[in-house]
N, C-alpha and C positions, 0 to 999 in steps of 0.2 A: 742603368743603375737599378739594381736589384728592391731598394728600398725607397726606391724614389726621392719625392723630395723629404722626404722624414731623413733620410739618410744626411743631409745636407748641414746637420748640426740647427736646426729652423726651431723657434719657441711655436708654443702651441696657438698664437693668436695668429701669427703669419701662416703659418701652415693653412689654419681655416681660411685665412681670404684668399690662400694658392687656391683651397680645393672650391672656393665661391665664385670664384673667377674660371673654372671649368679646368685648371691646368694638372694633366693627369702626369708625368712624366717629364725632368730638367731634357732642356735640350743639351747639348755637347759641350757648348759654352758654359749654361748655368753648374751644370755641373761639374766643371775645373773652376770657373771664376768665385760664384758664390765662397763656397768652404775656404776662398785664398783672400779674398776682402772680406770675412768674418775675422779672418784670423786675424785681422790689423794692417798689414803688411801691405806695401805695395805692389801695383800688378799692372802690367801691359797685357790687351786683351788685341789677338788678331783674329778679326772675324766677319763676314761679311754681313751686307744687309739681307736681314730674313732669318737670322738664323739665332732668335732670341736676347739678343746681347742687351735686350733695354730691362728686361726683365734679372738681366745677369748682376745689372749691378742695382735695381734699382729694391732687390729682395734684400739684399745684406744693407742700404741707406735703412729700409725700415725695420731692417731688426733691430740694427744699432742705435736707434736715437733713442734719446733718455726721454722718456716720455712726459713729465713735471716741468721737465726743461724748454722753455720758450723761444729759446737763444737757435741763429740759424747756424744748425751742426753738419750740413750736408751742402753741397753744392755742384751742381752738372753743368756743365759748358758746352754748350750744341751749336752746332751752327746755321739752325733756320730756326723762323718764326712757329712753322709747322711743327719741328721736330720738340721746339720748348714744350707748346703745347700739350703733346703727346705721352713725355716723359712724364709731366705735370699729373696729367690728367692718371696716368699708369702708376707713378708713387700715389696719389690719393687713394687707388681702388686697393692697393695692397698695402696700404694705410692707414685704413678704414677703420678697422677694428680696434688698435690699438690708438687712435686719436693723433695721426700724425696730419700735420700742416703745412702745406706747401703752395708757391706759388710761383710761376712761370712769369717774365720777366724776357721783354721782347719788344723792338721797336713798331710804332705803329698803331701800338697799343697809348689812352693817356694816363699818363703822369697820376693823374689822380685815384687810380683804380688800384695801381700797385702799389702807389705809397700806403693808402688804407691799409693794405695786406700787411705792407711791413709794419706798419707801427701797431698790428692787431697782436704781432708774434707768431712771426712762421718760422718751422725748424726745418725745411728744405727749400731752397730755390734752386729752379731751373730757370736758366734763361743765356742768351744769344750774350757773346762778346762784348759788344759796342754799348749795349744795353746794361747788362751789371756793371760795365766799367764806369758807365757815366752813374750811373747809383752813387757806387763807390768816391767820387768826386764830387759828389754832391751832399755827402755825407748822411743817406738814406738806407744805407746798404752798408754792413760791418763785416766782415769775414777772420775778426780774431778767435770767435768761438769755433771755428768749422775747424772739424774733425774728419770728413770724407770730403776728399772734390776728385770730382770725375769728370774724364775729358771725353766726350762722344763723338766720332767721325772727326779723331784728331784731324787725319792728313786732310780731308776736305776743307777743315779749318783753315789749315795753313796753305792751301791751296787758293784760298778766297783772301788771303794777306792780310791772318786774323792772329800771326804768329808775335806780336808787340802788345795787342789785346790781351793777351793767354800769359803773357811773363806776367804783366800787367797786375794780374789776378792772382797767378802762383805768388806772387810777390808780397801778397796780400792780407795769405796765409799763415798759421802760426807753425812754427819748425816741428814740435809734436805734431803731426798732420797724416792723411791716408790718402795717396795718391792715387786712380784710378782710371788708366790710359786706355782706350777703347779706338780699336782704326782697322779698317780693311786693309792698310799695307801699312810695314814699317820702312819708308822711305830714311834715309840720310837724315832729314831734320827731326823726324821723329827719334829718331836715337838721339840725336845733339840735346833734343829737346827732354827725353829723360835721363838722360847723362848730368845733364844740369840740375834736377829739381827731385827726380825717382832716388830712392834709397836700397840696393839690394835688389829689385822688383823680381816677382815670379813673372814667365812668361808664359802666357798659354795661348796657344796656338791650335786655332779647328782649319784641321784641311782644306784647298781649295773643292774637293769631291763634294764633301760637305755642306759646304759655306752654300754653293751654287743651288738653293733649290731643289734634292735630287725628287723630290717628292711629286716637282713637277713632269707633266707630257707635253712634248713641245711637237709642233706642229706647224707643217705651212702649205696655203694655197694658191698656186701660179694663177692669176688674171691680168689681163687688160686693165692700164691705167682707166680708161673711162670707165669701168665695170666694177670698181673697189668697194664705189656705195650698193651697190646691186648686191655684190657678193656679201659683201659684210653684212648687211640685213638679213640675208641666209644663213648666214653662221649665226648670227644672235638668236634668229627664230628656231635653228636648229639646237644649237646648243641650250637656249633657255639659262642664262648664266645669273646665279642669284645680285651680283656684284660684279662689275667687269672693269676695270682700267683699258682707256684704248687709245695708244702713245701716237701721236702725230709730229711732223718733223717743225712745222712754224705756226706762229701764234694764228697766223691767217686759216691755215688749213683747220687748225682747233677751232673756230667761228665757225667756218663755212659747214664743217661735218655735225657740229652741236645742235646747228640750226637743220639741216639736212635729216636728222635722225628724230629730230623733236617735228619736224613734218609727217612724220611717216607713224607718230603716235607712240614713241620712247621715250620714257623719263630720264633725261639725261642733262646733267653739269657739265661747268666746263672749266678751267683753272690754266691760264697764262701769263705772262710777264706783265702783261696788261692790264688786269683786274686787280682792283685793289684791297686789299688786305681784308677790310668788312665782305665785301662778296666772296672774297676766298674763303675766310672762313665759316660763312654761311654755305656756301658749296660743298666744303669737305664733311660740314655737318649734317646737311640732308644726304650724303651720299653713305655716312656714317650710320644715320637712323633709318636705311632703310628708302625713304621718301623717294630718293635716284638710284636707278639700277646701274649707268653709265656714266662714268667720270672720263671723258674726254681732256687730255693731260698735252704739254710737251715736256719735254727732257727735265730742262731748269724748272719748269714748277711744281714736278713732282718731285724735288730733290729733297729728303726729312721726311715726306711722308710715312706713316708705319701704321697703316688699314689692316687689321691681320684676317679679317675675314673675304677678302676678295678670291673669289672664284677662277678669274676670268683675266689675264691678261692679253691686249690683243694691239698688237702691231699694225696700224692701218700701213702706217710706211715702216718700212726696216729700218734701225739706227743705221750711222754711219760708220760703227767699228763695234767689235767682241766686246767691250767693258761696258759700254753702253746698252748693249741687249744683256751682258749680265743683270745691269741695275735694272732692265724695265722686269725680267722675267723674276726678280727678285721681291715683286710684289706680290707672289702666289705662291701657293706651296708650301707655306709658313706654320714654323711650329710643327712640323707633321704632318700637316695637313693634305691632302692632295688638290693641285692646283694646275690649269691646263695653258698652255700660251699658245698661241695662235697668232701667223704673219704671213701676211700680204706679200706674196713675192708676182712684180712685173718682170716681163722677158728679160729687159736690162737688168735688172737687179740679182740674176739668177751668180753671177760672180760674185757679188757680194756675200750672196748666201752663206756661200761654201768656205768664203773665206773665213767667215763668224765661226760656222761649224768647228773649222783646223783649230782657231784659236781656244775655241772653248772645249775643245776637246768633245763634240756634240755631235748626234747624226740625228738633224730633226726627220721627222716623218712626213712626206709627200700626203696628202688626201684629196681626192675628188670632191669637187663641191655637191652638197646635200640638195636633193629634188626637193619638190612639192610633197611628191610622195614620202619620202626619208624624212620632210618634218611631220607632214599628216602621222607618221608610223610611231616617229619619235613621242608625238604628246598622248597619242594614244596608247603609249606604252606607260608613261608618267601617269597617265590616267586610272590607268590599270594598278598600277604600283599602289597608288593614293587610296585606292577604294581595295583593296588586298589587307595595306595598314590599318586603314579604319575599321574594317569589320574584326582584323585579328585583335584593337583594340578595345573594340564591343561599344566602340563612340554611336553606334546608332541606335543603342538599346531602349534612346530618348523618344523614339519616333514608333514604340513596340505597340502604344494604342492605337495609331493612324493605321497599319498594317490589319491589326487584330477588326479593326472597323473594315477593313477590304476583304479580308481573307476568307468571308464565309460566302463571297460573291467571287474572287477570281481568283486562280491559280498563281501559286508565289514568285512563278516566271514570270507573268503576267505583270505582276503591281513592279518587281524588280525593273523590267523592259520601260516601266512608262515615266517611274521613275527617273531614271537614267536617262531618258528622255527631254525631262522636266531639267533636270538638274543642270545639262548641257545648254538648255535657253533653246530648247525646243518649244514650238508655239500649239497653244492649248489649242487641239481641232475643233470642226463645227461639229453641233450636237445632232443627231440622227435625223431630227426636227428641221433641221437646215441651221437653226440660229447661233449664234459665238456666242460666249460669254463675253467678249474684249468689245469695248466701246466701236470698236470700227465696224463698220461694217463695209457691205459691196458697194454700198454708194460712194462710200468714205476713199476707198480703194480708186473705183474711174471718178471723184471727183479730183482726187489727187493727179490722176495718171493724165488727167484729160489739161492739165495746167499749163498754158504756152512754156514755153525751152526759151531760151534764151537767142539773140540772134545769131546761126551760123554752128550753132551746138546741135548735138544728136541728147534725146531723153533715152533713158535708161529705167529699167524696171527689175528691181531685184526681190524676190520672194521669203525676205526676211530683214527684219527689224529690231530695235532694243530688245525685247525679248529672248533674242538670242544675241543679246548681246554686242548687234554691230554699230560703229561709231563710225567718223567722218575719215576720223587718223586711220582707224583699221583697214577701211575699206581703200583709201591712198595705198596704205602699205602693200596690202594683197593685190589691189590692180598694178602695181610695179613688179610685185615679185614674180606672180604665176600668166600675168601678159606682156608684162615690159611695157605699161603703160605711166609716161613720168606725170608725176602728180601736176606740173603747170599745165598740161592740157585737161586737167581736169575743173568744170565750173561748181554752179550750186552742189549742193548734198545736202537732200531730206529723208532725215530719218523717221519713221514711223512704228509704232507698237509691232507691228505684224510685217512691213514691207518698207522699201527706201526708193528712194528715185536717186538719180545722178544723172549729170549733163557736162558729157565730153567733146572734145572737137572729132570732127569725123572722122579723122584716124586713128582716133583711141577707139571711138566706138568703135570702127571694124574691129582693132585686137579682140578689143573684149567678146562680141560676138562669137570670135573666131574660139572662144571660150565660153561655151554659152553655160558651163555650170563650172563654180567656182566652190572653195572651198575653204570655212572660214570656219573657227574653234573642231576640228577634224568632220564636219560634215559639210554637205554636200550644199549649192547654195544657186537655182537657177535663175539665168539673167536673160532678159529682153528686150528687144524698141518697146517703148511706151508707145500706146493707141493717141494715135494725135487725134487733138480736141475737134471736135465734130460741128459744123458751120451751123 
């Protein structure tokens, strides 16, 4: 649409929190749905997950509410605890400006945190079925004033036998009213169900082409069942994913890999049928802020979620049918975005594949797994990027007297190289003189190296320490990935300013040996037996 969202019939205050909230462009939905729930009218919306619809209806609830007015004029009916949240949290941000008040309304949560809300004067509630019904019966919760209700992921509603809930509440409503149906399919009951209570409704309809992510590259790599965590720690390290979702088929498998990745020194969550609602919600929120890079998921408990910035979806195991890998790869790609999916496919599963493919109408992409080399390439490419951005945006100009103090003594390639050097956690050399500036010295080094091992262990001596950066997780991770060596044969690990030691069982130590120079933040990193301790 030529005009964007200005074109949309939008007042000036919503517009500015579209343009605050970064959104350049209606998606497909917003722009049929919006201009049809401004205009009053009712509307059925078929669309899938990803492809804008919370922002579809939740721009025309805030243009419409009467702003003086304290009374709740709006109301959304979703069917998870997740998804209230989100919508909640989504009418506030494009809320903001014009003072609107809302509050999300959801089992699990107490009693006393949401009646505060209501009796303060909120004009929008979202909240779960079972939850405003029991409001509504307890007489805390009114719905004579509402003017908009919207039904989100009708059919999953009625899928979850939330369809007596949902009369429940139409029920509840005043005849003047604005009906606003929202569902990835229009099943049978979903017609029954606006046949009953829709007046007239506009239909709008976004293609299945559409709906699907197209924004997404989908992608998969054939391995050996025991080899999955091997491989995937290659892909993470390779891809470098800002945010990643990574779907597992059972709650068991979600523990076993959470804890497996958080070994190997990845900040990673984890969200199952198991965890109870406060950790869930503490999980979705660090993975939200940033704090976790990996949300390790199964099927049912990413069901509502709506992350719009995730990068990264990744199939450790394949679902078991097409609608199912629709929903996982439907958490990337969003808004425009571009978003990449990635699955694990074993020998046996190679039939499954394809059949996903027929259904979805999809020819994923085959890829070789990524070497040592291909991620060493990779972050020194990232690297490159990073330091190209900065200089084109003149971010170093801060550092022009440190330079201007070098320059009358060394050549500008010169200070650049050691630089660079520095920056990477390269360790300050010995002075011409012999002496370091770093508290360690050579004694510091063979008292370390010279320290009994443990019994039945081999000592290990590596030529680099904190200073460049290495830690106990990192060094796990890299001795798995570039020797195959699994982190339980691995014992102590000391890390030092300038050097580390480690003590393997002897079979590790041979791998490792058999790599006697390793490679950690893209440089080079030599490893040896430690000098055993002298009688």
């Amino acid at each position: 649409m030529p005009d964007g969202f200005e074109g949309l019939g939008l007042g000036d205050e919503v517009l500015r929190a579209i343009e605050d909230l970064g959104y350049e462009e209606p998606s497909p939905i917003q722009a049929q749905a919006i201009p049809a729930l401004l205009a009053g009218g009712d509307v059925i919306a078929q669309a899938q997950t990803g492809t804008g619809k919370t922002a579809a209806y939740s721009i025309p609830i805030v243009e419409r509410v009467v702003a003086g007015d304290r009374t709740v004029q709006a109301a959304v009916i979703v069917p998870t605890r997740e998804l209230a949240v989100q919508v909640a949290e989504a009418v506030h941000a494009l809320g903001r400006v014009r003072g609107v008040t809302v509050v999300p309304l959801y089992g699990g949560q107490p009693y006393d945190r949401q009646l505060r809300a209501l009796r303060g004067g909120v004009q929008v509630v979202v909240g779960t079925p079972g939850r405003v019904m029991d409001h509504i019966r307890r007489g805390t919760l009114e719905l004579d004033t509402v003017r908009t209700l919207v039904l989100d992921e009708a059919d999953e509603m009625l899928d979850m036998g939330f369809i007596e809930d949902i009369e429940f509440i139409l029920d509840k409503v005043p005849a003047e009213r604005q009906i606003g149906l929202f569902s990835a399919t229009i099943p049978a009951r979903i017609e029954d169900l606006a046949q009953s209570y829709l007046r007239e409704p506009r239909r709008v309809t976004i293609q299945q082409e559409t709906a699907t992510a197209p924004q997404t590259r989908q992608f998969w790599y054939q391995v050996p069942y025991r080899a999955k965590l091997d491989v995937l720690t290659l892909i993470l390290d390779f891809e470098s994913p800002q945010s990643a979702i990574i779907f597992c088929r059972t709650k068991r498998e979600v523990d076993a890999l959470t804890e497996a990745l958080e070994a190997r020194g990845y900040k990673t969550a984890a969200i199952h049928g198991d965890i109870s609602q406060g950790q869930r919600e503490q999980q979705l929120r660090a993975f939200r802020d940033g704090r976790v890079e990996l949300l390790v998921a199964t099927d049912v408990a990413a069901r509502g979620l709506d992350i719009p910035d995730v990068t990264h979806v990744i199939n450790y195991d394949i679902p078991d049918d097409a609608d199912a890998y629709v929903h996982r790869i439907g958490r990337t790609g969003r808004m425009g975005k571009k978003g990449e999916a990635v699955t694990l496919i074993t020998p046996r599963e190679m039939r499954l594949l394809r059949l996903i493919e027929q259904q979805t109408r999809t020819k994923m992409k085959p890829l070789r797994l990524p070497t040592v080399e291909d991620i060493v390439a990779r972050r020194r490419e990232a690297y490159l990027e990073a330091l190209r951005t900065t200089i084109d945006a003149r971010a170093g100009n801060t550092y022009a007297d440190v330079f201007a103090a070098l320059a009358p003594d060394y050549e500008a390639r010169e200070i650049a190289l050691a630089a660079l050097y520095l920056a990477d956690g390269g360790e300050v050399p010995a002075r011409t003189d012999g002496t370091r500036p770093e508290a360690e010295s050579d004694d510091d080094v063979r008292a370390a190296e010279a320290a009994p091992s443990e019994h039945g262990m081999v000592r290990l001596f590596l030529d680099a320490g904190r200073k460049r950066g290495v830690s106990p997780q990192e060094l796990l991770r890299e001795f798995s990935d570039q020797a195959g060596v699994a982190p339980t044969t691995v014992g102590s690990i000391d890390v030092y300013d300038r050097f580390a030691f480690v003590e393997v069982k002897p079979g590790s130590a041979k791998k490792l040996l058999a790599h006697p120079q390793l490679t950690l933040h893209g440089l080079p990193v030599n490893l040896k037996k430690a000098t055993p301790k002298r009688p």
